[in-house]
C-alpha positions, 0 to 999 in steps of 0.5 A, spaced: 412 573 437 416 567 439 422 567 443 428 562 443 431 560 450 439 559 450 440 553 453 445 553 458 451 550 458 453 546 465 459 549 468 465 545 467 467 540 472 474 542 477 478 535 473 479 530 480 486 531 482 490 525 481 493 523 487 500 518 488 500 513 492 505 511 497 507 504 500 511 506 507 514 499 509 513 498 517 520 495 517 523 502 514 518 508 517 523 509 523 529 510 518 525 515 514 530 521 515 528 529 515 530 529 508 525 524 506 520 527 510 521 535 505 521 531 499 515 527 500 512 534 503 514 538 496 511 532 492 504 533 497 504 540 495 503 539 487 499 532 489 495 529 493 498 523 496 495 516 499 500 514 504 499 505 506 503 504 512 506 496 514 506 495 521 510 489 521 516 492 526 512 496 530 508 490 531 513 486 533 515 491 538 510 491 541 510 484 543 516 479 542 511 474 540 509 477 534 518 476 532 516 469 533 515 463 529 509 462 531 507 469 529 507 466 521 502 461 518 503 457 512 497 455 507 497 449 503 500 451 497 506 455 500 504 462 501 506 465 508 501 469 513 501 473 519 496 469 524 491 474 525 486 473 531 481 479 534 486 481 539 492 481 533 486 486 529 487 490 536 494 491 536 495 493 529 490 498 531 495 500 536 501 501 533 497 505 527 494 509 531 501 511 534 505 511 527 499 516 525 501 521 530 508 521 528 507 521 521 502 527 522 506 531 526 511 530 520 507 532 515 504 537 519 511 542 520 512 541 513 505 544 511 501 538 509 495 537 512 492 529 514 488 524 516 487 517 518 482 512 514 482 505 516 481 501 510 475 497 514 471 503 513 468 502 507 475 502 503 477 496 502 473 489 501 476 482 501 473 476 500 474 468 503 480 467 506 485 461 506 483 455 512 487 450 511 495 452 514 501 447 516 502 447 524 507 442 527 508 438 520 500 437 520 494 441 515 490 444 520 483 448 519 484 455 523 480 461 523 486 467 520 482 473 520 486 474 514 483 474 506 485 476 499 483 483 497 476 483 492 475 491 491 475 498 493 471 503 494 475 511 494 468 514 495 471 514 503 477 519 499 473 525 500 479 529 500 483 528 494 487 534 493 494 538 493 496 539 500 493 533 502 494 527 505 490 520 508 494 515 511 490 508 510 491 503 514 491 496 510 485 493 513 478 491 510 471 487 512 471 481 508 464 478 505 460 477 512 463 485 515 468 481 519 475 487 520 480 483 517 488 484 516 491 484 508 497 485 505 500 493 506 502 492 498 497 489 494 493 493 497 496 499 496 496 497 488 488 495 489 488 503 492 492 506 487 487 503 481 481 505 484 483 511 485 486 513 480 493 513 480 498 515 475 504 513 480 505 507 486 511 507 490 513 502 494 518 506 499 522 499 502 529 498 506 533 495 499 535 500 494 533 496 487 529 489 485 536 485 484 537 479 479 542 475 479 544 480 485 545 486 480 541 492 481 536 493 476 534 500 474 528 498 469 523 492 468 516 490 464 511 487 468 512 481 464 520 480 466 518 482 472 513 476 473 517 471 470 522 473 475 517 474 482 514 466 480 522 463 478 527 467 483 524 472 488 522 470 495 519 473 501 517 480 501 520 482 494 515 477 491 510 480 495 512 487 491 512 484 485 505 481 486 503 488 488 506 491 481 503 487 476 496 487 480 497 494 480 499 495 472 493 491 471 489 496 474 491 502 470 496 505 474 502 507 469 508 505 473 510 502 480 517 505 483 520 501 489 527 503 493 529 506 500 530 512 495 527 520 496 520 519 492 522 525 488 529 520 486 524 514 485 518 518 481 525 521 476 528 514 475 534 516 478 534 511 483 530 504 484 527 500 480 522 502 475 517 497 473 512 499 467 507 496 462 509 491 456 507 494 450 
C-alpha cells in the first residue's frame, strides 16, 4: 500500500511595513511645535517612520566659524558644499547626538519608541567626491570629505514597524571606508527608495515651492526639473534634485512645506510633487 504525503505549504510571510520618510531640515527642527510633534506621533502609530535630520543651524551654533564664508566651498561647475574636514565630521556627530536626545524625548512622551543610526554605518555609500573648489578666486585642489550618494543599504533598518522610528544621521563611508558628509535631502530620497517608501516629506522652513513667487500646490517631476535647472536656487534647487531622484527610485510622491505631515501627506498644504504619466 502507497501512501502520499501532503506537501506543506510555507507559511505566509508577515508583508514588511511600509515606513514614510521624513526629511527634518536643521534650520527648522527648533520651530517644530508640540502640535507637530502629536501629529507626527499619530502618523508613527500606523507607520513606521524614517526620520533624517540636517544639522546646518545647530552646526552653526555650535561654532560661529561654520556661520562663515569660508565654511562653504564652490566646485568648478558652480555647485556649493560645506567644507568638511575630520574635526568638521566630529562636530556634526555632536550636535546629531544632541538633536537625537531631544527628538527622543519628544517622541518618546508621545509613545513611539527610537533610535539613532548613522548613515556611515553601513546605510549609506558615496562614491568619489569633487577635488577641485574656488578659493580666493583660484581652482584649488582640496581634500572635501564630501561625495555623492552611490547606494543604500536598508538591511541596518531592522526594525521597521508601526511605533517605531530611526532617525538617521546623513553620513556615509565613501569607496576607500572613509566617514564622510552628504546632502541630508538627497539622502533622504536615496533611503526613502531603498527602503520602500511610498511617501518622502521634505519638512523645511517655506510653506510652498514658489514660481514667479506664487505657491504652487501640485507639480509633475518633469515641471518640477525644469523649474530646478532654469529658476530655482539654493536649498530649493536642492529639494528638487532630491524629489526627482526620489521618484526615479519608486517613491510615488514627495511632499515638501513647514506644514503638519498629516496636512502635507493630504495635500492641504505644501507642495506635492508626483510622476509624469
Amino acid at each position: 500500500m502507497s501512501t502520499h504525503t501532503t506537501p506543506a505549504h510555507p507559511a505566509p510571510q508577515t508583508p514588511v511595513p511600509v515606513p514614510t520618510v521624513v526629511k527634518l531640515g536643521g534650520s527648522c527642527l527648533d520651530d517644530l511645535d508640540g502640535t507637530w510633534w502629536d501629529d507626527l506621533a499619530r502618523h508613527g502609530r500606523a507607520h513606521p517612520l524614517i526620520l533624517v535630520h540636517g544639522w546646518s543651524r545647530p552646526l552653526r551654533e555650535l561654532n560661529p566659524l561654520y556661520a562663515g564664508p569660508q565654511a562653504i566651498l564652490r566646485d568648478r561647475y558652480g555647485n556649493q558644499s560645506r567644507w568638511t574636514t575630520p574635526e568638521v565630521i566630529a562636530d556634526i556627530k555632536t550636535v546629531s547626538a544632541t538633536m537625537a536626545e531631544d527628538v527622543f524625548t519628544r517622541l518618546r512622551e508621545r509613545g513611539i519608541t527610537a533610535e539613532r543610526l548613522l548613515g556611515s554605518d553601513g546605510l549609506v555609500q558615496a562614491g568619489p567626491g569633487e577635488r577641485w573648489w574656488w578659493r580666493d578666486k583660484q581652482l584649488v585642489e582640496l581634500d572635501n570629505l564630501v561625495g555623492p550618494i552611490t547606494g543604500v543599504d536598508p538591511a541596518p533598518l531592522k526594525n521597521l514597524q508601526a511605533g517605531h522610528a530611526y532617525l538617521v544621521t546623513p553620513l556615509a563611508r565613501n569607496e576607500v571606508g572613509q566617514e564622510i558628509n552628504t546632502d541630508a535631502d538627497r539622502a533622504a530620497a536615496a533611503i526613502a527608495a531603498a527602503a520602500g517608501a511610498t511617501d518622502l516629506v521634505l519638512v523645511t522652513d517655506v510653506a510652498h515651492l514658489l514660481i514667479d513667487g506664487a505657491p504652487v500646490t501640485a507639480i509633475s517631476d518633469r515641471d518640477a526639473a525644469a523649474f530646478r535647472d532654469k529658476g530655482a536656487t539654493g536649498g530649493m534647487r536642492k529639494k528638487l534634485r532630491a524629489a526627482g531622484e526620489a521618484l526615479d527610485g519608486g517613491v510615488e510622491r514627495v511632499v515638501l512645506g513647514s506644514a503638519l505631515v498629516s496636512d502635507l501627506l493630504d495635500g492641504r498644504t505644501g507642495t506635492r510633487i508626483t510622476r509624469t504619466h
